[in-house]
C-alpha positions as semicolon CSV with decimal commas, in nm:
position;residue;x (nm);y (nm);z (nm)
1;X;0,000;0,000;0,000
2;X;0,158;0,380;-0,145
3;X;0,166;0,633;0,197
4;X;-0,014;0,899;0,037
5;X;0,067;1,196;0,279
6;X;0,450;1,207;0,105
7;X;0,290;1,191;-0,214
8;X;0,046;1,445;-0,203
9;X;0,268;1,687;-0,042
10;X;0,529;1,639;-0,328
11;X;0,199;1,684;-0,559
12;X;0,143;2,002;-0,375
13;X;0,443;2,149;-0,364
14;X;0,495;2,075;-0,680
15;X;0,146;2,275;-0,781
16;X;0,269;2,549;-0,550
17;X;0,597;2,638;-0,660
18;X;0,399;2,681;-1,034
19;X;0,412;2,353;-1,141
20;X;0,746;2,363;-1,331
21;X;0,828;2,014;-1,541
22;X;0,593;1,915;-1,816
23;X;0,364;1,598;-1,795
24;X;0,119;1,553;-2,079
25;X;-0,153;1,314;-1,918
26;X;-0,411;1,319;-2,187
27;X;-0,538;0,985;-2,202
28;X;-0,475;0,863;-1,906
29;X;-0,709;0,761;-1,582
30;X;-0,723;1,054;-1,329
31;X;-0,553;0,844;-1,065
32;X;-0,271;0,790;-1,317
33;X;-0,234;1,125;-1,433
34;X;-0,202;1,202;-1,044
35;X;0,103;0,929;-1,023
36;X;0,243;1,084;-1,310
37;X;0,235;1,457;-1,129
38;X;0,368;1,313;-0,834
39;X;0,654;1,146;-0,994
40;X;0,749;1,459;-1,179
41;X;0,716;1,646;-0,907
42;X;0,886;1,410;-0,668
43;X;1,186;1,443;-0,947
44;X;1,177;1,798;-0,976
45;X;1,288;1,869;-0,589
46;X;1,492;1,626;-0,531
47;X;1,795;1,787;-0,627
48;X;1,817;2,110;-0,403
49;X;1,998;2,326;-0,481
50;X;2,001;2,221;-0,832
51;X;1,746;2,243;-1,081
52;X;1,584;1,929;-1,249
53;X;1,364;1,882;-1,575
54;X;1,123;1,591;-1,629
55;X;0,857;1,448;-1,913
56;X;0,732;1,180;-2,024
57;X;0,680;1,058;-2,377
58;X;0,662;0,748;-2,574
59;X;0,265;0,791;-2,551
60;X;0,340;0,851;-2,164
61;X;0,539;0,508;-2,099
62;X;0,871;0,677;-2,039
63;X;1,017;0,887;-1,861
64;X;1,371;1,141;-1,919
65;X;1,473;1,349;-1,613
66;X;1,783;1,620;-1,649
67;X;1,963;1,760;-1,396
68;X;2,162;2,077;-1,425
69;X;2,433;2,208;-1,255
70;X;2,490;2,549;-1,157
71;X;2,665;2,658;-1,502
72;X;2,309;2,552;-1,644
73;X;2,503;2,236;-1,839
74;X;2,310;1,891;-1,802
75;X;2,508;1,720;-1,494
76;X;2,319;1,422;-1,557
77;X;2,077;1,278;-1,840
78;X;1,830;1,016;-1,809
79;X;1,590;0,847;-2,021
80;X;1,404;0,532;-2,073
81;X;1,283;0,465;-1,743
82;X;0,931;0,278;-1,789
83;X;0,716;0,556;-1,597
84;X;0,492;0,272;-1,441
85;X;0,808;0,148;-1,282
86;X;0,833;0,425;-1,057
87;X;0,420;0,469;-0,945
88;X;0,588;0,245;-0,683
89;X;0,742;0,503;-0,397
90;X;1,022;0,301;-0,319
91;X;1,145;0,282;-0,708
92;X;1,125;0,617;-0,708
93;X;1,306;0,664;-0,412
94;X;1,599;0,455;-0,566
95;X;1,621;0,610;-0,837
96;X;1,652;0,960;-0,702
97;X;1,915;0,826;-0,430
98;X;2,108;0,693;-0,752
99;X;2,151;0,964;-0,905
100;X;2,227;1,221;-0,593
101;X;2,516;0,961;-0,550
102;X;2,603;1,029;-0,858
103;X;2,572;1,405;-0,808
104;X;2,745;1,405;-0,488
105;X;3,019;1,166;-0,661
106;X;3,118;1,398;-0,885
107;X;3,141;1,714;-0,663
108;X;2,774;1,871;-0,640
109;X;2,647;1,961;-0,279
110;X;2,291;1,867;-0,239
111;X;2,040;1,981;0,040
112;X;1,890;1,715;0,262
113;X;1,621;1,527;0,134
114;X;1,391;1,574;0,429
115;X;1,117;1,780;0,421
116;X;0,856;1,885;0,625
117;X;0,564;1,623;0,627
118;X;0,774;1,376;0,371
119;X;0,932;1,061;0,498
C-alpha cells in the first residue's frame, strides 16, 4: 500500500511552486495522471539546490529526467525509465538516491532530502 501523505505533499508542492516540469496526461485515468504529477514532481525537488527537468513521452510510458548544474550544463541525463516502474514510492526513491550519489560523486552539494511532512 503507497503512503499517500508524502505523495500528495510532493503533488502540492509541486502545484505550489507553479508547477514547473511538463507531464502531458491526456489519455490517461485521473488516478494515473495524479502518479504521473507526483513522480514529476517528486523528481523535480529532489535535487536542491540544483534544478531538475522531467517528461514523459513514448505515448506517456517513459520517462527522461535532467539535472543541471549550476553553469546551467546537463550534470546528468536520463531516459528510458518505464514511468509505471516508478508509481511504486520506493522505485522512485531509488532512483533519485542513484543519481544524488552520482551528483554528490562527482562534486555537487545537495540539500537534505527531508522535508517537512515527507518521509
Amino acid at each position: 500500500m503507497i503512503d499517500a501523505s508524502p505523495l500528495l505533499s510532493a503533488l502540492i508542492d509541486h502545484l505550489q511552486s507553479g508547477g514547473s516540469g511538463r507531464t502531458n496526461s491526456e489519455g490517461f485515468g485521473i488516478g494515473q495522471s495524479l502518479q504521473t504529477r507526483i513522480v514529476v514532481a517528486e523528481l523535480i525537488g529532489a535535487f536542491h539546490p540544483l534544478c531538475c527537468t522531467a517528461e514523459v513521452y513514448d505515448y506517456e510510458k517513459q520517462l527522461r529526467y535532467r539535472v543541471f548544474g549550476p553553469s546551467g550544463n546537463a550534470a546528468i541525463s536520463i531516459s528510458g525509465i518505464p514511468l509505471s516502474r516508478l508509481f511504486a514510492h520506493e522505485a522512485l526513491r531509488a532512483e533519485i538516491d542513484k543519481t544524488r550519489a552520482q551528483l554528490e560523486y562527482e562534486g555537487f552539494a545537495l540539500s537534505s532530502r527531508e522535508h517537512p511532512g515527507r518521509s
